[in-house]
N, C-alpha and C positions, 0 to 999 in steps of 0.2 A: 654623062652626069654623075656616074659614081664614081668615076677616076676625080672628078674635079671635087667631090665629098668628101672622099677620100683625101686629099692633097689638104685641101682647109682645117681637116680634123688634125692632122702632122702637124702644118702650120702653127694650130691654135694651143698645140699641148707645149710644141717650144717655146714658145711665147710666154705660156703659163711659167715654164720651168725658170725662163731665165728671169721674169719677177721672181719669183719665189730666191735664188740665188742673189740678185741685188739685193734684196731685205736680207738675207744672213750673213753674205758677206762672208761665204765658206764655200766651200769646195765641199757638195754633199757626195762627191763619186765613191767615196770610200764609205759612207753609209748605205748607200742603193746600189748593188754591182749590177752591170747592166744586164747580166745574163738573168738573175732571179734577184729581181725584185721584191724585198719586203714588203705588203702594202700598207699604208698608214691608215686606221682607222679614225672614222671620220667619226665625231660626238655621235653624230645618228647613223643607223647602221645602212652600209652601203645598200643593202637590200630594198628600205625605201627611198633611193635616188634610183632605183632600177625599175622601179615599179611603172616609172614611163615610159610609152613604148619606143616613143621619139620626143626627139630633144633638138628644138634648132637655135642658129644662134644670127643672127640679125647679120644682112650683109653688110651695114655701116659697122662692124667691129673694124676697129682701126690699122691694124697690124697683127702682122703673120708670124713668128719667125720659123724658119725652118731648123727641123735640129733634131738628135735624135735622144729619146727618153735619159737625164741623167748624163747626156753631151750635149750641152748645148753648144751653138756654133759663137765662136771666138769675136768674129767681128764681121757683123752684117747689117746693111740698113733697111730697115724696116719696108716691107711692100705694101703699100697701102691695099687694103681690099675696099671696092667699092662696086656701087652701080647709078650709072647717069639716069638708069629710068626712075619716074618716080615711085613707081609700085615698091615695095620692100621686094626682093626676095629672100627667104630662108631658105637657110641648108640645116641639114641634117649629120650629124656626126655621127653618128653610128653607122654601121655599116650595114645596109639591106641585106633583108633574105629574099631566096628566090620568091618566096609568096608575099613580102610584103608590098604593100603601095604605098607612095607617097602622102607623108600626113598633109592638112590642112595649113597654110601659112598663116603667120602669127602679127599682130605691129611690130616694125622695125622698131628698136630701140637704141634712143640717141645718148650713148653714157660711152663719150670719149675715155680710153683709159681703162675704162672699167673689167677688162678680160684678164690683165695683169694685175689685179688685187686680191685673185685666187689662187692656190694651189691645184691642179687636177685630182680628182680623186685616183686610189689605188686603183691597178689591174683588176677585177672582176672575173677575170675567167679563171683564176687560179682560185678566188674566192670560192665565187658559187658556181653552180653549174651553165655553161651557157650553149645555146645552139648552136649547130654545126654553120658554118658558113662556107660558102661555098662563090667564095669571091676570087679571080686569076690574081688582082694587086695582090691582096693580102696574099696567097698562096705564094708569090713571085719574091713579097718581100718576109715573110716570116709570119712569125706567131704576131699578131698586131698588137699594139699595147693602148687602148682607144684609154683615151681621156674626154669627161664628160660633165657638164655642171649646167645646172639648172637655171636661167636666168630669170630676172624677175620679172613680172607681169607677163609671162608665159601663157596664155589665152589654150595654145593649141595642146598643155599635158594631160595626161587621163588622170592625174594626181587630184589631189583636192586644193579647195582653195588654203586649207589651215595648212596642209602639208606644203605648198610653196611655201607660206609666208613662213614656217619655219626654218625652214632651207636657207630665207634669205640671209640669217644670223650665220654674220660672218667669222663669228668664233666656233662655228658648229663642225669645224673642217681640220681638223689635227694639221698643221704646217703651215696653218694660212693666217693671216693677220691683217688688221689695217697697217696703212704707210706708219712709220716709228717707232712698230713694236717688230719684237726679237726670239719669233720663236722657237723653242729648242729641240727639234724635230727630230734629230735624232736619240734626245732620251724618252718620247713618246714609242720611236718607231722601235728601239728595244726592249721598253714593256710589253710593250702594245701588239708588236710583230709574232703573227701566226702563222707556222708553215701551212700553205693551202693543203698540203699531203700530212693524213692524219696517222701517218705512219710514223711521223717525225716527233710525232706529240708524246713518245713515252710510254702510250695505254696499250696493253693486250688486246687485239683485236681481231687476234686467228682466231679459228674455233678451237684448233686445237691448244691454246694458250691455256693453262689452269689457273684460276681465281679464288680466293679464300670462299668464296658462298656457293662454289658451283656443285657441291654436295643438297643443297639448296634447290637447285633447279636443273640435277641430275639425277633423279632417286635410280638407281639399283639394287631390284629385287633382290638380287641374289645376295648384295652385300646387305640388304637391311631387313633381310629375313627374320631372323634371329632378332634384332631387334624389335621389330616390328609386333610380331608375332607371339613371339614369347614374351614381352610384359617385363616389368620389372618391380620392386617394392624400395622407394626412400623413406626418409623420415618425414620430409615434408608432405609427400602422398600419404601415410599414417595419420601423421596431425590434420592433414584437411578432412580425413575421411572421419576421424573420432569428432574433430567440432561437428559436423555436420550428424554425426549419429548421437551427440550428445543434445545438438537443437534439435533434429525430430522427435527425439526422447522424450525432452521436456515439453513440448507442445503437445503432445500425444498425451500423456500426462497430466497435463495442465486442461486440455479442453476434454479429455476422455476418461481418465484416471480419474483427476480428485473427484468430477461427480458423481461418478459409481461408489467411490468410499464414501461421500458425504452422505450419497442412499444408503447404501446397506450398515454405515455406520452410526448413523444418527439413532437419538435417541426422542420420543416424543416428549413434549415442550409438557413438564406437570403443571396445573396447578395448583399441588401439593394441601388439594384438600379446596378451594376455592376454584368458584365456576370461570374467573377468567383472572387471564395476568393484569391487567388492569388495576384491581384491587376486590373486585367481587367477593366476599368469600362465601366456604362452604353452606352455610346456610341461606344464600341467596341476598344477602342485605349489600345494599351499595354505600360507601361512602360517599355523605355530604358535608362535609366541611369544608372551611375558606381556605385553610390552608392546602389541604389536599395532602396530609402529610406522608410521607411511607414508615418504614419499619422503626427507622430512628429518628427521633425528633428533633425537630433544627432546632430545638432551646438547650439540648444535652450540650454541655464543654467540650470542648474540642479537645479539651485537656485527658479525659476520662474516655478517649476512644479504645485507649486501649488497656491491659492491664498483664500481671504476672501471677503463672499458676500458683494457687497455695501450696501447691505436693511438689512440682518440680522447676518452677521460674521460665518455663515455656513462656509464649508471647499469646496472649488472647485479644480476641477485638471483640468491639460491638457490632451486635447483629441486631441489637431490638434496644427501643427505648422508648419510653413515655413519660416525660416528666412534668405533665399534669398544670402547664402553667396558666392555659385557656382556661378564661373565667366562667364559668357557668355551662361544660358541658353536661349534654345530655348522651344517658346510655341507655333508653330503652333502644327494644331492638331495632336495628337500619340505621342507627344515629351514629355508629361508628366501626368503624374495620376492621376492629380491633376486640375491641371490649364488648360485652352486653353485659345487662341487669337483669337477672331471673327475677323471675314473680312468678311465684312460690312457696309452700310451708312446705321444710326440711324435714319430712316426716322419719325418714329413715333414721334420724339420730334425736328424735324427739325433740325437736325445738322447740318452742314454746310463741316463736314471732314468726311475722307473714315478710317473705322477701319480697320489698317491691323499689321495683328501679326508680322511685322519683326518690328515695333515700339514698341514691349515690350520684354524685356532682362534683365538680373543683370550684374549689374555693381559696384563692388567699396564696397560690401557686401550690396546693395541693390537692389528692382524691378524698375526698371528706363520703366518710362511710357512718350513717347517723344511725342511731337504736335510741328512736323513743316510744314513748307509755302513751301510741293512738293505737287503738280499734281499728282493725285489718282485717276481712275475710273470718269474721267470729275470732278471732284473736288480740288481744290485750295490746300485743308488743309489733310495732316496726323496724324492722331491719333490713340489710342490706347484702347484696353476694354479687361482687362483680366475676366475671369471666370470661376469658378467651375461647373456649370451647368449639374446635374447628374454625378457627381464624388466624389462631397464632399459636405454632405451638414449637419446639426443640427440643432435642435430644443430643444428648450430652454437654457439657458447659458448664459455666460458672451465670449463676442468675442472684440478683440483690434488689434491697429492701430499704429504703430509709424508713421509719416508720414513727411516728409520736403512738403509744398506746393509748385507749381509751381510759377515761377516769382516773381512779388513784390505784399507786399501788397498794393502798391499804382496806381496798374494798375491792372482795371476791363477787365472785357470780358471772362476772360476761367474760364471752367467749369469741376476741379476734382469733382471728387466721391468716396467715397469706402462706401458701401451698401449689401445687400442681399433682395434674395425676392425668394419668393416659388418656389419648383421643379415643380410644373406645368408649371409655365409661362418661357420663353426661353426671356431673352433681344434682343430685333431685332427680333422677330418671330413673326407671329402672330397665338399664336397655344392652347392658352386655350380659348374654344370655347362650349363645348362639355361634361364638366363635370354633370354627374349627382347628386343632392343634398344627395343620401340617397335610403332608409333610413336603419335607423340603427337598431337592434336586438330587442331592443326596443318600436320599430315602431318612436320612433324620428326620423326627418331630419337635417343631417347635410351640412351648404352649403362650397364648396369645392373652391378653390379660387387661386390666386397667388398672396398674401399680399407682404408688401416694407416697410421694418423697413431700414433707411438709417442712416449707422454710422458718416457720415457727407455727406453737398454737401459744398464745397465753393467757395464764391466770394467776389469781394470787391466792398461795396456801392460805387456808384457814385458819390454822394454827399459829401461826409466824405472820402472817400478815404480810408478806415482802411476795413482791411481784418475779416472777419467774417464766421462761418459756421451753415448750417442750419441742424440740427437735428431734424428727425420728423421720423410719421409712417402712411402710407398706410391705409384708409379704405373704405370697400361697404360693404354693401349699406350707403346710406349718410342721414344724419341727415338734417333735414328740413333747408333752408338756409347755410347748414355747420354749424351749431350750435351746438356742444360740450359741456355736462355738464362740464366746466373748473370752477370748485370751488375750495376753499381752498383744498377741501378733498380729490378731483384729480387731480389738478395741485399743483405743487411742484417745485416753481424753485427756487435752493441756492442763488444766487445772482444776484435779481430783477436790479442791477445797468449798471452788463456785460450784463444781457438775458434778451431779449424781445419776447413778442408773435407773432409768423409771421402772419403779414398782409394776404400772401396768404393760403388763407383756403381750396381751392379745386377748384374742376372742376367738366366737365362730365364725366372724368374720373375717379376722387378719391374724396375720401376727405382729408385732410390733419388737424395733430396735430401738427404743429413744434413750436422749437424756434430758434430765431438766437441769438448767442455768439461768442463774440470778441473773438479772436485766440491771440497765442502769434507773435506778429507781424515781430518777428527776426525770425520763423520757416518757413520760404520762401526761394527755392533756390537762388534767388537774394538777399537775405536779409543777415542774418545772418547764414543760412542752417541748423538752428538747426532742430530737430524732436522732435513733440509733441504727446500725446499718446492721441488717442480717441478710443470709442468703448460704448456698451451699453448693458446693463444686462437685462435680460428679463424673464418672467416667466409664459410661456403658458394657457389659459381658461379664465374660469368666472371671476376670484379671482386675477387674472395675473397684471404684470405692466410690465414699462419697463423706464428702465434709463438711463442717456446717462451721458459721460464722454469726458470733453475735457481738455487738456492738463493733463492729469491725475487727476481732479478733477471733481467729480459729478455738475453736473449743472442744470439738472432738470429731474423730474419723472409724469409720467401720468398714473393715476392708469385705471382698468379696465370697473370699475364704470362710467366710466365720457363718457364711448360708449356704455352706456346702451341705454334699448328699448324706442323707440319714437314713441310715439300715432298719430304724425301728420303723418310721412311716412308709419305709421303703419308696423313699424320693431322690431325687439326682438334685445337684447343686441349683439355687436360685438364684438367675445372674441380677449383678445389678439392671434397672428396666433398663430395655433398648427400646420401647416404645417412646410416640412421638408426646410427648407433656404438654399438656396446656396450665394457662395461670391463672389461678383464683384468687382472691380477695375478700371478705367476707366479715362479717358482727353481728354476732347473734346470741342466744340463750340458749342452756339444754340444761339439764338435770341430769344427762347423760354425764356432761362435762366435768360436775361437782357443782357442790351446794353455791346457794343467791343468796347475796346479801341484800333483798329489795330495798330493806330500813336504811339502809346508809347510801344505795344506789342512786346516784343523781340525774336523771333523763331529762331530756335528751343528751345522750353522750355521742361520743365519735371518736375516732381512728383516723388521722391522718396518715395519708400516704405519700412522700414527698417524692420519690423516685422510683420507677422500676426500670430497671437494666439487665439484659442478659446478653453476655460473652463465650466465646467459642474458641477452641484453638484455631490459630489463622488458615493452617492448612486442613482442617478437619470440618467446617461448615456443613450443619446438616438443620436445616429448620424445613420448618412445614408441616401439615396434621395430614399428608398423603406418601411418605419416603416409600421410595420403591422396596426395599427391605422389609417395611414394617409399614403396607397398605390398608386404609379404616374407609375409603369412598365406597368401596362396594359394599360392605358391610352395612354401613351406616345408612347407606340409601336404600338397602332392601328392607330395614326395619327402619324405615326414618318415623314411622308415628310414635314410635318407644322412645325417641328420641325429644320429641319434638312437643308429645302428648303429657303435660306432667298428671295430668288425674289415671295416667293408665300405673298404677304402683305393683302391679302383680304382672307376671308374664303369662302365666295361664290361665288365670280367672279374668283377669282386665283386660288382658290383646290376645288369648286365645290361640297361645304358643303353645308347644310342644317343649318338655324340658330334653336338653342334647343327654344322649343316652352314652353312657359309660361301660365300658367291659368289667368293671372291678362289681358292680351292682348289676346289670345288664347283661353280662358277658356277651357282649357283641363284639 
């Protein structure tokens, strides 16, 4: 049985061949030499046509021819294969191993013709690996060259059903074609053709063969010691290592660093004389009005934010504004954040009328400050004293005034003002008492005081009739006789013809620097009611001065110099104040002031006040009645009834103080 399996397999591959030759109509010997065979590869790879274990082919295939691979035989007529029984039998082409058995048989298949419309596939054994055989033919006749193909509806393959049906595509087979096509098998078989021996292939494949990467996956110790081992420094290893130490740097930094400096550098939040940042201020009164306004008023021009020094053309802003255009406020105390109305007789300067806050109001877009002839607290006369006192206060800057005066210029007696003077000292109080000089980090002593820079006072001579105002400033201790270096070098006044130097120099109270200067004489409410602008620019310490401005024109300056230190009173220099100022407002009476004109005085009179504005150099901002420099909260609140109490007017007989004792009288 397997000689005769053998014989049909021979049969069937010359058969194939010599189709295959009929269709090209060439002579392929000189393509395929018979010794080694190039194989043709088939579209699918020869490995899934091998995948079957057996392969038969129907004993109705209709012819055999004999012949040998790449010879076919010249001229022979075809043997018919058949069998009279009617069972089918199948053969098997392949050639058995001694373990194998005979597969299952399959249906005969009736396709006359059809064995010669293939090509055989190539040799295999030279492909892939194949078993040993162990067959006498084969042995007798050579190395066998088995030619083998799939037929269709093949019941008995171990293959699948999709892998037949692929198989059966008859273009799937390099050399093979339907009847009338022409294909070209030899330039497939020279792309295509792989030596089965991968020795022919080109590629290194000793071991001892050397490769560009075999350093790769040959490390030696010995040669890569030194490498290895000892390290080396690039610039790119540099650059990686400095980013990477400059981002934990900054992280470190950033999550660890700035909060520690934010701690230990922070400073506590003032509120520079008032109980909270909100607007509370120090006196405890809250803001209630609609607007809710802050420091500068949304009705001030946008135009006048800002301005230029008198002395040097610096740039100044606004830090404070009130320009009074709400109708009908009210200033008793808690009614604003800003301002109060004392109620009070100014006994200290002998006033003669009762201060009471329902005589100060806006009116008409102004602060209308009233003194009339009603009966007040056993007192004849009503008047008015607006003030900021621990609400609002600044130090250093330029502050201004529009102002209409009261009455005529040609009727003396009353007594405006608009002024400031240090958060220590309360107007109407008697409560700075008790400061102590120092001293400072340094061991210097500084003495601590409530100075009186006045933006004007005015009145009109009695002699002359013509309205004037006295511009001056507060000092202690006082110079021998009141005597002021006033020399070229620190007095300064623009026009010696309007300003003269006031007669009154001081008291046991103060000393005084003033001048007096004619006003414009139509800026009187009886007059012509215009408004004229005063105010005065100042600038804190040693070095400081301070200048004053009326109708909007400079009119005289007194440098710091000129309060220097006096050998006779045995005093050191008095700087200009560095205390924090507050601003007052005020129309009253005194006898202190100079003579009344009752006979010609027409009550009720007033003071309008059209603006007040105070500016700062822009990089020098210092407001508030609590500057860490120049502290009044603790003070003020250990003697707040002195403050707060106007019937207490003695320190020792009324609140039961102790006077601070002196080394010069004391020698302590």
């Amino acid at each position: 049985m397997d000689d005769r399996r053998l014989s049909i397999a021979s049969s069937y591959y010359s058969q194939s061949q010599e189709a295959l030759d009929s269709h090209t109509h060439e002579d392929s010997s000189h393509l395929i030499p018979p010794s080694s065979p190039p194989p043709l590869v088939p579209h699918c790879s020869s490995y899934q046509v091998l995948q079957a274990q057996w392969l038969s082919i129907p004993a109705s295939l209709t012819t055999v021819r004999a012949g040998h691979r790449g010879h076919p035989a010249s001229s022979s007529t075809p043997s018919p294969v058949s069998s009279s029984s009617s069972a089918p039998q199948d053969f098997s082409i392949l050639p058995t191993l001694r373990t194998s058995t005979r597969p299952p048989t399959s249906p005969q298949r009736e396709s006359p013709g059809w064995n010669g419309q293939f090509r055989p596939l190539s040799s295999v054994e030279k492909l892939f690996p194949m078993p040993v055989w162990e067959d006498p033919i084969s042995q007798a006749r050579g190395t066998p060259q088995p030619a083998f193909l799939l037929p269709f509806g093949t019941d008995n393959s171990l293959r699948s059903k999709s892998s037949i049906s692929d198989l059966s595509d008859l273009d799937r087979y390099q050399g093979t074609s339907p009847q009338n096509h022409k294909p070209h098998a030899h330039q497939f078989a020279s792309t295509y053709s792989l030596n089965p021996d991968p020795a022919h292939w080109g590629t290194k494949l000793k071991i001892e063969d050397t490769e560009p990467d075999d350093d790769l996956h040959n490390p030696d110790p010995r040669r890569d010691r030194k490498q290895d081992m000892g390290g080396g420094i690039s610039t790119r290893g540099v650059i990686n290592v400095g980013c990477l130490t400059i981002l934990v740097a900054g992280l470190i930094a950033l999550f660890a660093g700035y909060p520690l400096i934010v701690y230990f550098t922070r400073r506590e939040i003032s509120t520079l004389g008032g109980y909270n940042l909100g607007g509370i201020n120090a006196s405890g009164q809250v803001p209630d009005i609609p607007s809710h306004r802050g420091l500068i008023d949304v009705d001030t021009p946008k135009s006048v934010y800002t301005r230029t020094s008198l002395v040097d053309g610096s740039k100044y802003e606004l830090v404070f504004s009130d320009e009074f255009n709400v109708e009908g406020r009210s200033f008793y105390p808690g009614d604003d954040p800003y301002w109060e109305a004392v109620d009070l007789n100014y006994w200290s300067t002998n006033n003669i009328e009762w201060y009471d806050p329902a005589q100060v109001t806006t009116a008409s877009g102004s602060l209308r400050i009233e003194l009339s002839a009603k009966h007040e607290h056993n007192l004849n006369y009503s008047g008015g004293m607006l003030s900021s006192w621990n609400k609002f206060c600044f130090t250093g800057g330029y502050i201004e005034t529009n102002v209409s005066l009261p009455g005529s210029s040609k009727t003396y007696g009353l007594w405006p003002a608009v002024w400031t003077m240090g958060n220590l000292g309360r107007a109407g109080y008697d409560g700075q008492q008790m400061v102590h000089p120092g001293p400072k980090v340094n061991g210097q002593y500084v003495g601590r005081s409530a100075p009186e820079i006045d933006v004007f006072e005015a009145q009109v001579d009695p002699n002359t009739l013509i309205g004037a105002v006295s511009q001056s400033g507060q000092w202690a201790p006082f110079n021998a006789a009141f005597a002021w270096d006033n020399s070229s070098t620190n007095l300064i006044i623009s026009d010696p013809k309007n300003s003269i130097l006031n007669t009154f120099a001081g008291n046991e109270w103060q000393q005084t620097t003033s001048i007096v200067t004619n006003t414009n004489q139509d800026c009187y409410t009886q007059e012509g009611g215009c408004f004229s602008a005063y105010g005065f620019e100042y600038k804190p310490g040693n070095d400081g001065y301070i200048q004053w401005v009326n109708d909007g024109k400079m009119v005289w300056e007194i440098k710091a110099a000129g309060m220097g230190a006096d050998s006779k009173t045995q005093i050191s220099q008095r700087p200009v104040p560095e205390e924090p100022m507050y601003i007052l407002a005020n129309l009253g009476m005194s006898y202190n002031f100079g003579p009344i004109d009752f006979e010609h005085l027409v009550f009720p009179t007033y003071m309008l006040v059209d603006y007040i504005r105070v500016y700062q150099p822009a990089d020098q901002r210092n407001i508030g009645c609590d500057p860490p420099d120049f502290p009044t909260v603790d003070y003020i609140n250990t003697y707040i009834e002195a403050y707060t109490n106007p019937n207490i007017t003695t320190w020792v007989d009324d609140y039961k103080q102790r006077m601070p004792k002196n080394r010069l009288i004391d020698q302590c």
